[in-house]
C-alpha positions as CSV (number, residue, x, y, z in Angstrom):
1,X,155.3,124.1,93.5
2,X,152.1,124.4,91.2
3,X,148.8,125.4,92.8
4,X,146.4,122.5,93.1
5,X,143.0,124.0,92.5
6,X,140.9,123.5,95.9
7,X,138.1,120.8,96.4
8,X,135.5,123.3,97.4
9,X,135.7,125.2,94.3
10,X,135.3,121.9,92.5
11,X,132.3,121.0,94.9
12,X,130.6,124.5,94.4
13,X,130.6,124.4,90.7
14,X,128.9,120.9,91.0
15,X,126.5,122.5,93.9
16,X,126.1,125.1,91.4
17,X,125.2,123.2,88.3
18,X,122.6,121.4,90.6
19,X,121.3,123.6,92.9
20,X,119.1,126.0,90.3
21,X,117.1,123.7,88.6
22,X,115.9,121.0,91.9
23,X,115.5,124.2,94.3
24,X,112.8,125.9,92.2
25,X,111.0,122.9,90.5
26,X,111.3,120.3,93.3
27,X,108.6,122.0,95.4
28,X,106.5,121.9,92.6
29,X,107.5,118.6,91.6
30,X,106.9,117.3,94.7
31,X,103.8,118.5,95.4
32,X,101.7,115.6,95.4
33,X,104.3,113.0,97.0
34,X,104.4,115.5,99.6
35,X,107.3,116.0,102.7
36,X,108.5,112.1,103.0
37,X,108.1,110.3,99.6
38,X,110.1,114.0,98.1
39,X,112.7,113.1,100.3
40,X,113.3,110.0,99.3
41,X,112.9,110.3,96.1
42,X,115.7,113.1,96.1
43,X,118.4,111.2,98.4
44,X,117.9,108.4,95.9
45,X,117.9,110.1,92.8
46,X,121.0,112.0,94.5
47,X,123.3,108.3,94.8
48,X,122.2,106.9,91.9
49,X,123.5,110.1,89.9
50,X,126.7,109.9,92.0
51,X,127.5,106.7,90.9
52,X,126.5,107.5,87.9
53,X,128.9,110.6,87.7
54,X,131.5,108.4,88.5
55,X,131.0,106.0,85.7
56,X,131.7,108.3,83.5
57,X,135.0,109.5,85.2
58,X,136.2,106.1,84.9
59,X,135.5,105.9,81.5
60,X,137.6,109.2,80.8
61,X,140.9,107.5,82.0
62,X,143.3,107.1,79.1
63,X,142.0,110.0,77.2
64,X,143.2,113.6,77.2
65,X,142.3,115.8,79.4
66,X,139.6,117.8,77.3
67,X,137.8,114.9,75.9
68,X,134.3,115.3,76.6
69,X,131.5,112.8,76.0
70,X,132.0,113.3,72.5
71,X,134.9,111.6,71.9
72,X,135.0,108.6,74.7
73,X,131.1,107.7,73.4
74,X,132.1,107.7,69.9
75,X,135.0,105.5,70.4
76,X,133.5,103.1,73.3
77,X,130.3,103.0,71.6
78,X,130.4,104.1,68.0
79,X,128.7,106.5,65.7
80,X,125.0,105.8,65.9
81,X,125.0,106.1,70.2
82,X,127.1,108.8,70.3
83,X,124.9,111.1,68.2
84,X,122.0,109.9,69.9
85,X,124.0,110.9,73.0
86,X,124.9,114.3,71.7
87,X,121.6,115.1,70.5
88,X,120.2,114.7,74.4
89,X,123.0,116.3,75.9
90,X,122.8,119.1,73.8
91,X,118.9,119.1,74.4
92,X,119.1,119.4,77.9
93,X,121.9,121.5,78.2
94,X,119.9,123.7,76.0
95,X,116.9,123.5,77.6
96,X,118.1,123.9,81.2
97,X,119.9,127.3,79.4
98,X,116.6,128.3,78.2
99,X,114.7,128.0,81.3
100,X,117.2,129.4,83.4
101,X,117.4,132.8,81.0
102,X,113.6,133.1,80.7
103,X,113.3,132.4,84.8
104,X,115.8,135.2,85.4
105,X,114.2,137.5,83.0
106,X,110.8,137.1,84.9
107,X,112.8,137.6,88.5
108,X,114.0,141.0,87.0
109,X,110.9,142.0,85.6
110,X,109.3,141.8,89.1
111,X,112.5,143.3,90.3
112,X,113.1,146.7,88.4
113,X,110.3,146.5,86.2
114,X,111.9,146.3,82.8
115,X,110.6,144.1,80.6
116,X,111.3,139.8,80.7
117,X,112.9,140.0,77.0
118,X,115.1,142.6,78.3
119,X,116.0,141.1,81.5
120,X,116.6,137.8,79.9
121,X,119.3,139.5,77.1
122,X,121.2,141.6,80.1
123,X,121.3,138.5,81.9
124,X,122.4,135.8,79.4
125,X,125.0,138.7,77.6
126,X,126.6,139.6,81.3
127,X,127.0,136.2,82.7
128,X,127.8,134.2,79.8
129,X,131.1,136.3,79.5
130,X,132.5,134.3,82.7
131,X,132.1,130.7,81.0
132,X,133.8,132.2,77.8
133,X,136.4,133.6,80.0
134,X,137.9,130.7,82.1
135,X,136.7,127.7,84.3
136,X,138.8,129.4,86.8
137,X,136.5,132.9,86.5
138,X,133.3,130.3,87.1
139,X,134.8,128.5,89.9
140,X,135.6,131.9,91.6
141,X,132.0,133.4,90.9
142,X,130.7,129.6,92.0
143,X,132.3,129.9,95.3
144,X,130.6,133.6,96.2
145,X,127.4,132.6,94.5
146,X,127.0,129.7,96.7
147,X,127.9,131.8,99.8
148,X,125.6,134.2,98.6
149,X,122.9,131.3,98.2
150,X,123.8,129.9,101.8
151,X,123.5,133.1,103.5
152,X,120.5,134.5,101.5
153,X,119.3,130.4,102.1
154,X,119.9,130.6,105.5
155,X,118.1,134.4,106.4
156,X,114.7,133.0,104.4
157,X,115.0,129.8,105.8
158,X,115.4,131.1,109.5
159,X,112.6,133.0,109.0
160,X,110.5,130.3,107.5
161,X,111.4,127.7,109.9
162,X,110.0,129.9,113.0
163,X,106.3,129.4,111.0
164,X,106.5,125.5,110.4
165,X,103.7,123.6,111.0
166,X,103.9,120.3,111.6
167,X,100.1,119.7,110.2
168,X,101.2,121.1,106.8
169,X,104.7,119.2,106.6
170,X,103.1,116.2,107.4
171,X,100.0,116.7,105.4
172,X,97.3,115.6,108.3
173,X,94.6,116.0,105.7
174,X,95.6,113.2,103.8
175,X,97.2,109.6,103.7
176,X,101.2,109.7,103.2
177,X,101.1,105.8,102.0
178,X,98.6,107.7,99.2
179,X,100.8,109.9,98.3
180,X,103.4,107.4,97.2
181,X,102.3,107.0,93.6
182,X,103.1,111.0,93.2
183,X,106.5,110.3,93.5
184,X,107.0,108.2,90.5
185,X,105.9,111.7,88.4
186,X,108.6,113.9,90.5
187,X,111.6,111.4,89.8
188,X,112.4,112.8,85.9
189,X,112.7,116.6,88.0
190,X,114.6,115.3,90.5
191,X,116.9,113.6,88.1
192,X,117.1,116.7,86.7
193,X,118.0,118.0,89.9
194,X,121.5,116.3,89.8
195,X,122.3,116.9,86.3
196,X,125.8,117.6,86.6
197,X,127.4,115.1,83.8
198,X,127.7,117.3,81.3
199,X,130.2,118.9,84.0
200,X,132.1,115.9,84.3
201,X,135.1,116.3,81.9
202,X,135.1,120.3,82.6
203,X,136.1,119.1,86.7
204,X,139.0,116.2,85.2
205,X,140.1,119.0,83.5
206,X,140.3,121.2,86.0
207,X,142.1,118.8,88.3
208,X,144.1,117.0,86.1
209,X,143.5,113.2,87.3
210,X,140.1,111.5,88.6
211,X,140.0,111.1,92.0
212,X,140.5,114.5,93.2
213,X,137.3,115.5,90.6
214,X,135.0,112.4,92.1
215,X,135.9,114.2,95.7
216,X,134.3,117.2,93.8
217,X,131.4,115.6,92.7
218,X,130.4,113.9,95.5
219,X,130.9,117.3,97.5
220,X,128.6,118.8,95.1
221,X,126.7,116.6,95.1
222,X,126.2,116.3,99.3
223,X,125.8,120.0,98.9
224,X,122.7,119.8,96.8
225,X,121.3,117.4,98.9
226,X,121.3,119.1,101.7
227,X,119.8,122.5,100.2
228,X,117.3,120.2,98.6
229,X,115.9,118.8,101.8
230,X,116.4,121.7,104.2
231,X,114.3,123.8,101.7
232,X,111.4,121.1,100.7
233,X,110.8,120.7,104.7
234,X,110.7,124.9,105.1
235,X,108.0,125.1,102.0
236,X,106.2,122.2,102.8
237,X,106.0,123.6,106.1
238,X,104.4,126.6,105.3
239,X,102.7,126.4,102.3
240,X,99.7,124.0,102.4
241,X,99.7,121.6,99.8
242,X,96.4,122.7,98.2
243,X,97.8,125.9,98.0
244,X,100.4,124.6,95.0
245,X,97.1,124.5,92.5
246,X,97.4,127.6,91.3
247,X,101.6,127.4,91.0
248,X,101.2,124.1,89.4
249,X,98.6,125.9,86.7
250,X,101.0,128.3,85.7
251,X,103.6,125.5,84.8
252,X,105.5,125.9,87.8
253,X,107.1,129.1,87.3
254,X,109.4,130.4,89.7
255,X,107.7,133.7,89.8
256,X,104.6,131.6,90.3
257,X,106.3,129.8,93.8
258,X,107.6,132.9,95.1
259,X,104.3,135.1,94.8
260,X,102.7,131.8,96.6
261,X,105.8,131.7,99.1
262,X,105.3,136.0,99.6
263,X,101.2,135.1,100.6
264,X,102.4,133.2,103.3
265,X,105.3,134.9,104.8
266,X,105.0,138.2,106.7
267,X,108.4,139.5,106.6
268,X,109.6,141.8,103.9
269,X,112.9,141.0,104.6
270,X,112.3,137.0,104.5
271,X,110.8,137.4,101.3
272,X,113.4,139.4,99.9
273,X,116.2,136.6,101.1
274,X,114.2,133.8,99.0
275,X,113.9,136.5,95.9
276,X,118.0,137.0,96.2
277,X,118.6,133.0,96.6
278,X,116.3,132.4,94.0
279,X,118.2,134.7,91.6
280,X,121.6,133.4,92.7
281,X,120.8,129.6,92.1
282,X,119.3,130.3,88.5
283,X,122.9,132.0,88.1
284,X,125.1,129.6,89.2
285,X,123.3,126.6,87.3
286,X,123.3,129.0,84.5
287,X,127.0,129.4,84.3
288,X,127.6,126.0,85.8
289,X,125.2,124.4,82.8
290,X,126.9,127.0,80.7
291,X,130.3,125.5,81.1
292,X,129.6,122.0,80.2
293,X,127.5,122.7,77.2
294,X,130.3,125.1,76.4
295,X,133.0,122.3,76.6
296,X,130.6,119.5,75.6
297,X,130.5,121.6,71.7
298,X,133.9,122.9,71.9
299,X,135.2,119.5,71.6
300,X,132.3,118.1,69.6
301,X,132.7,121.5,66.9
302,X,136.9,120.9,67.8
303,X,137.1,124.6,68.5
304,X,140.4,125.3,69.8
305,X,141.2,127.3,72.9
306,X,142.1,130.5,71.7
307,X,139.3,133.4,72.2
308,X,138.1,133.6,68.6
309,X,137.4,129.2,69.0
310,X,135.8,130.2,72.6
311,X,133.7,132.9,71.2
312,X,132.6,130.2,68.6
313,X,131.8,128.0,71.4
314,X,130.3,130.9,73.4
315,X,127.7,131.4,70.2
316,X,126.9,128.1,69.5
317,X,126.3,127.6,73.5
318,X,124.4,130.5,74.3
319,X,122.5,132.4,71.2
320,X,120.3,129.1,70.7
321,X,118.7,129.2,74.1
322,X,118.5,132.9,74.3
323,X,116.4,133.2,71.1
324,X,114.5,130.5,71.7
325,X,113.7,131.9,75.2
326,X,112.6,135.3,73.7
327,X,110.5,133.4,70.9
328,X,108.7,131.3,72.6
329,X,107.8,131.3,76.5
330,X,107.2,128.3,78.2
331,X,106.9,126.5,81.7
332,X,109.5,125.7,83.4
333,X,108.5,122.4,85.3
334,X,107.8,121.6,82.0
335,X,110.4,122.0,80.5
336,X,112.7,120.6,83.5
337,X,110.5,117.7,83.3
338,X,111.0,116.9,79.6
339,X,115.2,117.1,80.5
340,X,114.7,114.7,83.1
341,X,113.1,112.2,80.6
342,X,115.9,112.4,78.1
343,X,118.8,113.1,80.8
344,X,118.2,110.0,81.6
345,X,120.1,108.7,78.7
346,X,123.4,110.3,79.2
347,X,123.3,110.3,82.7
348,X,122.0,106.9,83.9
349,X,122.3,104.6,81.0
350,X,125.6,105.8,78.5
351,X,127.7,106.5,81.8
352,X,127.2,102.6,82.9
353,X,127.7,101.1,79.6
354,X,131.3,103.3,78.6
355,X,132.3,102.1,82.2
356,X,131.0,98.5,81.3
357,X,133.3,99.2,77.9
358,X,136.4,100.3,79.7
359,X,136.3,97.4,82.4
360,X,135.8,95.0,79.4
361,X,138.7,96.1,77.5
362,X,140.6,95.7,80.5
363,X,139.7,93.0,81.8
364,X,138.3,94.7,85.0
365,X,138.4,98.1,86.9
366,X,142.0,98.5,86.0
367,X,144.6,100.6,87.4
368,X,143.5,104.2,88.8
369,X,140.8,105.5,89.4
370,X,136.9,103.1,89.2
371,X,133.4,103.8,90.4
372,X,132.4,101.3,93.3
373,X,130.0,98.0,92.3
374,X,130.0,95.9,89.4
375,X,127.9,94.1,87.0
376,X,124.9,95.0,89.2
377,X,125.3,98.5,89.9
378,X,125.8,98.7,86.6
379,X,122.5,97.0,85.8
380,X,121.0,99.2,88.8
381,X,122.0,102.7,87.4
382,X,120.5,102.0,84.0
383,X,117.2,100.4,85.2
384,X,116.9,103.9,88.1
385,X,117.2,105.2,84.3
386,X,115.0,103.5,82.3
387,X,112.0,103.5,84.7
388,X,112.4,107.4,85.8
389,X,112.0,108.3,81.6
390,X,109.2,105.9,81.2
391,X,107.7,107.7,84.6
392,X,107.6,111.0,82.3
393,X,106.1,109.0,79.8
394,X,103.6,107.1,81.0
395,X,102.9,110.3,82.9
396,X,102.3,112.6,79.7
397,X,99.7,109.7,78.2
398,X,97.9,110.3,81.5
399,X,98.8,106.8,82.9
400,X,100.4,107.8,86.1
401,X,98.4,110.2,89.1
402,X,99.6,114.0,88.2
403,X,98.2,116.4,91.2
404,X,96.7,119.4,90.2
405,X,95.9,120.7,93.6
């Protein structure tokens, strides 16, 4: 009897993917919109990109197994769409790449002291070796990086929730129907947050039919959600919301949120934790990330799977970024921000419109697998998309309140 590959390695890939980006630019994000607009701004963004997710699973059905967007946009939606599509997917894959290589050569500069160039090389040359290997190899180092996460999570977070204060989570200095506005701004980082799509085809394939990968997403999906607000009430809680001006000034860097985090936190041990799950979600969203983008081109370049056509697809997914990263440092709510705005496209609005395609040829849902809603949540997902990239926008003309401390 063949062995079904298990849900929770499916999940913790998707948790994975997630989990690095949102945990280390939501706080900063969400700065300004503060403990209760944050969270709903994330358990909204978090359904919409569900469905979303799902959309583009139904779309897949009738195609081969490692199709990837690729193919099914080309052939739903033609020529012109799908290489606008493949232009933004390969823009935020490789920009979620880049961020994550330079974050984690910062986090070992601070660590062992050699320098961030160096750190980011080690890193992207020792860890992309598991996405050329196998999806199997990632789902395996998924699973103990997200233990590793919880545990390290839960040690920093135990010790952060014994200093909450409820006049910092709930802001008592200021108005929470004030901070409202704030959270238009955060939605493109918190869309970001949930960037999993690119995933998609790499979990069908992986499971061999639909409805065991949706199980996957949504558990992946669930799982991010629930790091995301467990950790935005511990910050929030002890780090007072003026006290994000200087983190915010420095782009949002990770090293920036963690010195801020270490002012505030007296044990050693605590800040240690946060420094270990810190490191752990960058590498799981990088080999996570990794694994889509790697898939996404290998079907796109039509690489085969032998390990000279992965090693192509290994270059072509991981040299970019890594140069890049060494070239030209950046900030990384920045540069999370600008993938939410163009995410938006192949998560929110090509995902609808293939599953739109595929009911039309069909004259509904079809047999197997189909995302729940019609017409409307069709229409819903794409307008959640079109409003979040006009959020980044109108934000980066200076139209929309940005919070500076």
């Amino acid at each position: 009897m063949e062995h079904k590959p298990s849900l929770v390695g499916g999940a913790c890939i998707i948790a994975g993917v997630c989990v690095g980006a949102g945990m280390l630019g939501l706080p900063s994000a969400g700065a300004g919109a503060w403990t209760l607009w944050s969270m709903l701004a994330v358990a909204l963004t978090m359904v919409v990109m569900t469905v979303s997710g799902w959309m583009l699973l139904e779309s897949y059905k009738g195609y081969p197994l490692r199709v990837s967007f690729d193919t099914v946009t080309r052939d739903l939606l033609g020529n012109k769409v799908n290489a606008l599509n493949n232009l933004s997917v390969y823009f935020v894959g490789g920009i979620l790449l880049y961020a994550y290589i330079t974050s984690a050569g910062l986090i070992i500069e601070g660590m062992t002291g050699l320098g961030s160039h160096w750190g980011s090389v080690l890193f992207t040359l020792a860890f992309s070796g598991l996405v050329w290997h196998s999806t199997r190899a990632v789902d395996r180092i998924s699973v103990l990086l997200v233990i590793l996460m919880g545990l390290s999570f839960a040690f920093g977070i135990s010790g952060m929730s014994m200093n909450i204060r409820l006049d910092l989570l709930l802001d008592r200095v200021g108005s929470e129907s004030s901070y409202a506005p704030y959270a238009l701004v955060m939605l493109p980082v918190a869309l970001t947050s949930f960037g999993y799509h690119h995933s998609v085809s790499s979990m069908r394939a992986y499971y061999g039919e639909e409805r065991r990968a949706s199980r996957a997403i949504l558990g992946g999906t669930v799982i991010a959600l629930t790091f995301y607000l467990i950790w935005l009430v511990s910050v929030f809680g002890n780090l007072p919301r003026s006290a994000f001006g200087p983190v915010i000034a420095q782009d949002g860097n990770v090293d920036a949120l963690l010195t801020a985090l270490g002012s505030v936190i007296e044990s050693k041990a605590v800040a240690s934790a946060l420094n270990a799950f810190s490191m752990a979600a960058i590498l799981s969203s990088f080999i996570g990330v990794g694994l889509g983008v790697f898939d996404y081109l290998a079907d796109l370049f039509k690489f085969d799977n032998s390990h000279r056509g992965r090693s192509k697809s290994w270059a072509v997914t991981f040299l970019p970024p890594l140069v890049l990263s060494l070239l030209f440092p950046f900030g990384f709510l920045a540069a999370i921000g600008y993938a939410g705005a163009v995410a938006t496209l192949w998560t929110c609005i090509i995902p609808p419109l293939l599953a739109w395609k595929v009911r039309a040829a069909k004259g509904g849902k079809g047999e197997g697998f189909h995302a729940p809603g019609g017409v409307l949540m069709i229409a819903l997902v794409i307008l959640f998309g079109v409003l979040t990239a006009s959020f980044h926008l109108l934000n980066m003309v200076g139209w929309l309140p940005a919070y500076t401390g």
